[in-house]
C-alpha positions in Angstrom: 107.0 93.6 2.7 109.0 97.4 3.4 110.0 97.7 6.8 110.9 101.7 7.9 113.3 102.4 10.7 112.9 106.0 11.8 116.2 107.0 13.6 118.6 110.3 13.9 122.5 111.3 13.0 124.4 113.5 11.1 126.7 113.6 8.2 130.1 113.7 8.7 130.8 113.3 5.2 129.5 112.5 1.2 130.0 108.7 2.2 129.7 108.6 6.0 126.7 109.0 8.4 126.7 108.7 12.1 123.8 107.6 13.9 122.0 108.3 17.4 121.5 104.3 17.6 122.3 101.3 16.5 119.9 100.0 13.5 119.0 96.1 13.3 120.5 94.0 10.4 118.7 94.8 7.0 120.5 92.4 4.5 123.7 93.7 2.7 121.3 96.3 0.5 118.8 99.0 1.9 117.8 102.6 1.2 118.2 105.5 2.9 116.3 108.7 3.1 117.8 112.1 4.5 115.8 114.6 5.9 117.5 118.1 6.9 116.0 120.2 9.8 116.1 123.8 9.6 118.4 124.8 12.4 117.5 128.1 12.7 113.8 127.3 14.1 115.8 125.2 17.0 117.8 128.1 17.4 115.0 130.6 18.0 113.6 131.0 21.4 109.9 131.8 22.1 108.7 135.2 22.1 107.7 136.4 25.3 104.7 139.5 25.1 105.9 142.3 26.4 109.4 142.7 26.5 109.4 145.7 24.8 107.2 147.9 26.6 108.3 150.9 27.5 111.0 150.8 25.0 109.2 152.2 21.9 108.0 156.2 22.1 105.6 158.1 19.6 105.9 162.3 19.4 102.4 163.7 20.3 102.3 165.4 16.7 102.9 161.5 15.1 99.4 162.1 13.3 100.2 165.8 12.0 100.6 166.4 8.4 104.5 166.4 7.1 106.0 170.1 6.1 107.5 168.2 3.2 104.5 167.0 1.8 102.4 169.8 2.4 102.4 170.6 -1.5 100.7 167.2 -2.0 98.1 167.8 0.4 96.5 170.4 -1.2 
């Protein structure tokens, strides 16, 4: 029977890993899996709706045809 101990660290090194708590005695062989976060989606904060108001302006002529492609247009 597989037992699976779930636990967290880091890696300080190719041969050295530091865990967040201690691990019971598995026998003098055992395999470990590592699994890498992605730090920037810790990083991130939430987005909050409407921070930006008021900050983004349109002209009133936003919907009028361009001078430089007038030629197109035609």
């Amino acid at each position: 029977m597989e037992n699976a101990i779930i636990t967290k660290g880091r890696l300080e090194s190719s041969r050295r890993i530091i865990l967040d708590e201690d691990i019971p005695d598995m026998g003098d062989s055992f395999e470990i899996i590592i699994l890498r976060r992605n730090p920037a989606a810790k990083v991130r904060p939430a987005r909050k709706a409407g921070t930006l108001k008021g900050m983004i302006h349109m002209k009133d002529d936003f919907d009028e045809p361009l001078e430089d492609f007038k030629e197109y247009m035609e």
